[in-house]
C-alpha positions as CSV (number, residue, x, y, z in Angstrom):
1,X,0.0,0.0,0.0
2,X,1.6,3.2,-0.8
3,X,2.7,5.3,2.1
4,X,0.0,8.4,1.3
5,X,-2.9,5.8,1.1
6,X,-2.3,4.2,4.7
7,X,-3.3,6.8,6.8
8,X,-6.5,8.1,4.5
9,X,-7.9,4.6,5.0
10,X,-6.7,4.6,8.4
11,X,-9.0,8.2,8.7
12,X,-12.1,6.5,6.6
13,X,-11.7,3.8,8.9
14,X,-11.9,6.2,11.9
15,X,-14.5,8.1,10.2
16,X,-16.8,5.4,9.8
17,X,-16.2,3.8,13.3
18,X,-17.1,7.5,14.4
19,X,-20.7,7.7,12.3
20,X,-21.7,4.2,13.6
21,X,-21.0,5.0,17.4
22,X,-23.0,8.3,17.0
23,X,-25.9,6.6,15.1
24,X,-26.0,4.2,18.0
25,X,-25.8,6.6,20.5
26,X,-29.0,8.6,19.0
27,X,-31.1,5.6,18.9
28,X,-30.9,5.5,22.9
29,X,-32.3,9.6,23.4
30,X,-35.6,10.7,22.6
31,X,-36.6,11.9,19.2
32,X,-36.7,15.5,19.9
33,X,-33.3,15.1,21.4
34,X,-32.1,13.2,18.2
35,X,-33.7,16.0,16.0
36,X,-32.4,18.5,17.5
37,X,-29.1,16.9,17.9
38,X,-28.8,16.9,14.2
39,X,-29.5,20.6,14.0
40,X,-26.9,21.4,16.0
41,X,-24.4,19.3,14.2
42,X,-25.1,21.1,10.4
43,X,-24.6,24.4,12.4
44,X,-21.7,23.3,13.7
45,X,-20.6,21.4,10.1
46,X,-21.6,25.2,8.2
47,X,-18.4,26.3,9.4
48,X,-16.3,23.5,8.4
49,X,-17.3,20.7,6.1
50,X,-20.1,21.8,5.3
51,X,-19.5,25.2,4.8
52,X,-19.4,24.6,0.9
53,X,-22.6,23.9,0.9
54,X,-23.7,26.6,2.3
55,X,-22.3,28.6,-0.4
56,X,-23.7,26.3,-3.0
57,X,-27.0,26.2,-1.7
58,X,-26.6,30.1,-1.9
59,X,-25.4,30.2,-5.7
60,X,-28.6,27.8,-6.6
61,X,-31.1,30.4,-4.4
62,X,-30.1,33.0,-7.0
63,X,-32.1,31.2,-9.6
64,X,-34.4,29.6,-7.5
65,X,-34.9,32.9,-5.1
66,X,-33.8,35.8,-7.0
67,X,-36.0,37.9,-4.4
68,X,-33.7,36.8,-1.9
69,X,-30.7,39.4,-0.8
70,X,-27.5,37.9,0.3
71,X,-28.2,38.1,4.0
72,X,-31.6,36.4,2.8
73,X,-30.0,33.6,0.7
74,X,-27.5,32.7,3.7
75,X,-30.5,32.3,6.3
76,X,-32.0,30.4,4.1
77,X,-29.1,28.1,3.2
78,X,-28.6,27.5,6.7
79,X,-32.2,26.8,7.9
80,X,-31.6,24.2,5.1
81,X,-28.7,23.1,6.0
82,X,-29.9,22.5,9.8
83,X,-33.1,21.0,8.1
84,X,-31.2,18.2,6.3
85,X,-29.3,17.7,10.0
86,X,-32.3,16.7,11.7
87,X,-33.2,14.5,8.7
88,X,-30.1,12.6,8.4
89,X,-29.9,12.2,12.4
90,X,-33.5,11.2,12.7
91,X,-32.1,7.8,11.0
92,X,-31.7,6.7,14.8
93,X,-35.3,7.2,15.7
94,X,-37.5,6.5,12.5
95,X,-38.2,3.2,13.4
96,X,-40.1,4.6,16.4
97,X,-41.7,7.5,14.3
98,X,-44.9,5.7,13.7
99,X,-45.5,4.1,17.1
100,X,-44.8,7.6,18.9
101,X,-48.0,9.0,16.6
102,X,-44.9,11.7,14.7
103,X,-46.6,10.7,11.1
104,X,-50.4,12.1,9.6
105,X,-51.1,11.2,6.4
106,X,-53.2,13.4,4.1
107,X,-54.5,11.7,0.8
108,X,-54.8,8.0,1.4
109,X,-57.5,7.9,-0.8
110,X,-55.6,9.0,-3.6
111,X,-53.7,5.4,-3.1
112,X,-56.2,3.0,-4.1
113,X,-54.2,0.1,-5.4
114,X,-52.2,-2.1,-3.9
115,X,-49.5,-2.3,-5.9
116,X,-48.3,1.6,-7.7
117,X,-45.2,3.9,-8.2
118,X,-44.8,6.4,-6.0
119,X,-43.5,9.1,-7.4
120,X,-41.7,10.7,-3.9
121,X,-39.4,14.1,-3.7
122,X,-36.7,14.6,-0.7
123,X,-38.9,16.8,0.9
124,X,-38.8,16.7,4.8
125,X,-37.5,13.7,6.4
126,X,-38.1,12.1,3.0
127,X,-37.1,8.5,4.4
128,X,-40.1,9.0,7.0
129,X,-42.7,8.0,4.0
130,X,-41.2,4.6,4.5
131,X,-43.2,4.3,8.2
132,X,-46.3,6.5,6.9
133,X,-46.3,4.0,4.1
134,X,-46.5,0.9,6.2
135,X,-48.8,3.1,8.4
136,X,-51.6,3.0,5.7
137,X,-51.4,-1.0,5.3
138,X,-49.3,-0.9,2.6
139,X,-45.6,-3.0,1.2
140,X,-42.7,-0.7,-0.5
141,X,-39.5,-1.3,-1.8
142,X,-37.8,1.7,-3.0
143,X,-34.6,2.5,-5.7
144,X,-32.5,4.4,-4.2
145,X,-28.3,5.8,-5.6
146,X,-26.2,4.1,-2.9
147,X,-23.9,7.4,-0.9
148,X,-20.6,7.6,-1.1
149,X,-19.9,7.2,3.0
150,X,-19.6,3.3,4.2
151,X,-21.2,4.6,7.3
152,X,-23.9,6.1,5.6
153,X,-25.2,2.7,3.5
154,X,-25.1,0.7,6.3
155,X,-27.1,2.9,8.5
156,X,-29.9,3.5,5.6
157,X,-29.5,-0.2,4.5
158,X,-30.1,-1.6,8.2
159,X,-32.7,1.1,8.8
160,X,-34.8,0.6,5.7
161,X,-34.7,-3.5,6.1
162,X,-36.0,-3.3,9.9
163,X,-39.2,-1.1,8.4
164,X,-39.8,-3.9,5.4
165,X,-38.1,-1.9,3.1
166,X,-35.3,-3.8,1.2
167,X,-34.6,-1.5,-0.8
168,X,-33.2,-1.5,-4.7
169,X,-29.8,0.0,-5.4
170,X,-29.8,2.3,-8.7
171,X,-28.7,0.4,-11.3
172,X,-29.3,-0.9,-14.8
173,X,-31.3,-4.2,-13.6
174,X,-33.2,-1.7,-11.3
175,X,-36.6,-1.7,-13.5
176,X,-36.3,-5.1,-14.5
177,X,-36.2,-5.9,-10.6
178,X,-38.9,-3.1,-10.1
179,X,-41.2,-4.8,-12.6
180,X,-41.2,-8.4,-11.2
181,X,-42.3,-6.8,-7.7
182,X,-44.7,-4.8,-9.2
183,X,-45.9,-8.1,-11.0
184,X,-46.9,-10.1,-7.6
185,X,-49.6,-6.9,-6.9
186,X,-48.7,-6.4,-3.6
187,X,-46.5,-3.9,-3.5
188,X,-45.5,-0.6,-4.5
189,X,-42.7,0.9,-5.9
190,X,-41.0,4.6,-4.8
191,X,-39.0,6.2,-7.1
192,X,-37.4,10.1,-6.2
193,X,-38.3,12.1,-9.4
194,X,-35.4,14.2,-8.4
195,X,-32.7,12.1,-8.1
196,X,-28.8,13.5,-8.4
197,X,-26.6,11.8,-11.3
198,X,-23.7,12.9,-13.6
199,X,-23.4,16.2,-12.1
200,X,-27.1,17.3,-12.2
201,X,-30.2,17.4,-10.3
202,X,-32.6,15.7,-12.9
203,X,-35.8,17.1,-11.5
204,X,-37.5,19.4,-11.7
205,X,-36.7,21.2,-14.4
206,X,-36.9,24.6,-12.9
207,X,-36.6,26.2,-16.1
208,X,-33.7,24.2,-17.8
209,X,-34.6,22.1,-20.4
210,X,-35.8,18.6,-19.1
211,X,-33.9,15.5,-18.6
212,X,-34.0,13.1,-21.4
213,X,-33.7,9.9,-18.9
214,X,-33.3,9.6,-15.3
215,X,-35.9,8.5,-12.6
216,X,-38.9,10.4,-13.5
217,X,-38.8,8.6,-17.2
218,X,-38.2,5.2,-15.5
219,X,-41.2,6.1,-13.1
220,X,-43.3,6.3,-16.1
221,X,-42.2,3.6,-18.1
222,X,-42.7,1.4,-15.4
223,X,-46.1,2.4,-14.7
224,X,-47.4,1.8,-18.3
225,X,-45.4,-1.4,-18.4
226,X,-47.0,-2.6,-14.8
227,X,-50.2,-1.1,-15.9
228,X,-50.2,0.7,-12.3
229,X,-51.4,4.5,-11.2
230,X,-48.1,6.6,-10.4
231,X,-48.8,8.7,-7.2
232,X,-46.7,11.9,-6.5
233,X,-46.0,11.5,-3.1
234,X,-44.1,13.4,-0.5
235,X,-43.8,14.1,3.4
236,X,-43.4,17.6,5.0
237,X,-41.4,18.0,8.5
238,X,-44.1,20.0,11.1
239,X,-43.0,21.4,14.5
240,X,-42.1,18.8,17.5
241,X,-40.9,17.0,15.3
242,X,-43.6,15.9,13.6
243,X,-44.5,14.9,10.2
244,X,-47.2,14.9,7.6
245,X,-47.0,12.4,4.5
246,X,-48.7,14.2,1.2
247,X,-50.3,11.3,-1.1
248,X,-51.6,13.6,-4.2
249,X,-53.6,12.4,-7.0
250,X,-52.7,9.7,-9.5
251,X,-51.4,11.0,-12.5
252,X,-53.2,10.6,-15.8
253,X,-51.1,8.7,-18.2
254,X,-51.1,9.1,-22.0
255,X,-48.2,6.9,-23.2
256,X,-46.3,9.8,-24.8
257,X,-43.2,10.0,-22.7
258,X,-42.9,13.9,-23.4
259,X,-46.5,14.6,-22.4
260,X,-46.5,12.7,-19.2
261,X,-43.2,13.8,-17.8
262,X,-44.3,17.4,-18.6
263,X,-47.1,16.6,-16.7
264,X,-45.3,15.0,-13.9
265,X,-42.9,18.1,-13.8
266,X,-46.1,20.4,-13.8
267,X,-47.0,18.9,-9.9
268,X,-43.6,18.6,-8.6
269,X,-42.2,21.7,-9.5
270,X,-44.8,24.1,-7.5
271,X,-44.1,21.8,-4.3
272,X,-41.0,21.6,-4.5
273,X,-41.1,25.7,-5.0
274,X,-43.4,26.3,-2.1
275,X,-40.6,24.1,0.3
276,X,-37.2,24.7,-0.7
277,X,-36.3,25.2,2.9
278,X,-36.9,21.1,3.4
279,X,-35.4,20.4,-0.1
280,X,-32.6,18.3,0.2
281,X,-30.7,18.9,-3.0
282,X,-31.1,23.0,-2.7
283,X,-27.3,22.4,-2.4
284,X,-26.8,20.4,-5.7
285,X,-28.9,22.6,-7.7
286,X,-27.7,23.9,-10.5
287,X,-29.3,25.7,-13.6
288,X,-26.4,25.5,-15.6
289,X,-26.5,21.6,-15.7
């Protein structure tokens, strides 16, 4: 091993020793000790690591904010950044989230098949729909892009498995896998329309022109294969901490790829618009991309 790689395995080694013990830790406080936990920790991340998001988050608020002064756009990038700290920490308690009465649903009669796609958006504590999904007597298995951090996959991986979730990593046998649980009809599908690949956040669009491939094309393709609705879908962090899971109408399908996405784009833009505070890729936003 060559001198320079030793100790930068020896620190991803600490690193990841580090994320588990904390993770563990959490799971033993109360949730709005965990949440709040989190918080603390992006504040005290904006000035370090994280402090290049903060300018990122910034650069993409000019676009997505151009109301917004500077002052404005850094309050903003940090109630975000804090935001996603509570999310990512909340991993410890989500199993509880349900059982402690943290989740409302709004819409459950728009979900009136067993087996759909559910179109979801990181909104909130996005991986809380997994609970609120269960919550309303319903299976999911959801395709999700694997992060970076060893830490981070086995935390999400364990997580995600102890709700019922076994959960599909992003890949090119994805669909094909997708299709076959789809198939059995007793299950759904989630699929995040704005997904982060190659350097670009695919949706929404937010002006740019739209994204030829990606997850919200699969989405539909899928749910004209399957012959199942697709439900836009999405949860919203309330005070406490609570929750509220949004399941929104199922979305008319034509066949013509071009239509429906536009379509698709048409109700997740304005949400995603009207909560960019609880958007977790504010930060990887880009409208040059």
């Amino acid at each position: 091993m060559p001198e320079q790689a030793a100790p930068r395995a020896l620190l991803r080694w600490l690193d990841t020793r580090k994320d588990m013990a904390l993770h563990a830790g959490m799971r033993l406080l109360p949730t709005p000790a965990v949440s709040a936990m989190g918080a603390g920790l992006a504040w005290l991340g904006s000035h370090a690591r994280q402090k290049a998001k903060i300018e990122r988050s910034m650069r993409a608020l000019e676009w997505l904010r151009p109301e917004l002064d500077e002052a404005g756009r850094r309050r903003f990038a940090m109630a975000n950044l804090r935001h996603a700290g509570r999310s990512l920490a909340e991993f410890s308690c989500l199993h509880r989230l349900g059982a402690e009465g943290r989740i409302e649903v709004e819409g459950r009669e728009n979900v009136t098949a067993p087996n759909a796609i559910l179109a979801l958006l990181h909104l909130g504590n996005w991986e809380s729909m997994m609970p609120a999904i269960l919550g309303i007597g319903m299976r999911v298995h959801s395709i999700y892009q694997p992060p970076a951090s060893a830490a981070q996959l086995a935390i999400a991986t364990r997580v995600r498995r102890s709700l019922g979730n076994d959960a599909i990593p992003a890949s090119t046998m994805a669909p094909r896998q997708a299709l076959r649980l789809l198939e059995r009809g007793d299950t759904t599908i989630g699929i995040f329309m704005d997904e982060y690949k190659n350097g670009r956040v695919n949706g929404p669009a937010f002006g740019r022109p739209p994204a030829k491939g990606g997850n919200m094309a699969m989405a539909l393709r899928l749910a004209m294969k399957a012959g199942v609705p697709l439900v836009p879908a999405y949860m919203l962090r309330l005070p406490g901490p609570r929750f509220r899971a949004h399941f929104l109408p199922a979305l008319p399908l034509t066949g013509d790829l071009a239509a429906d996405q536009a379509a698709l784009e048409a109700v997740i833009e304005p949400v995603i618009r009207r909560h960019l505070d609880q958007w977790l890729m504010l930060y990887a936003f880009r409208p040059d991309r």
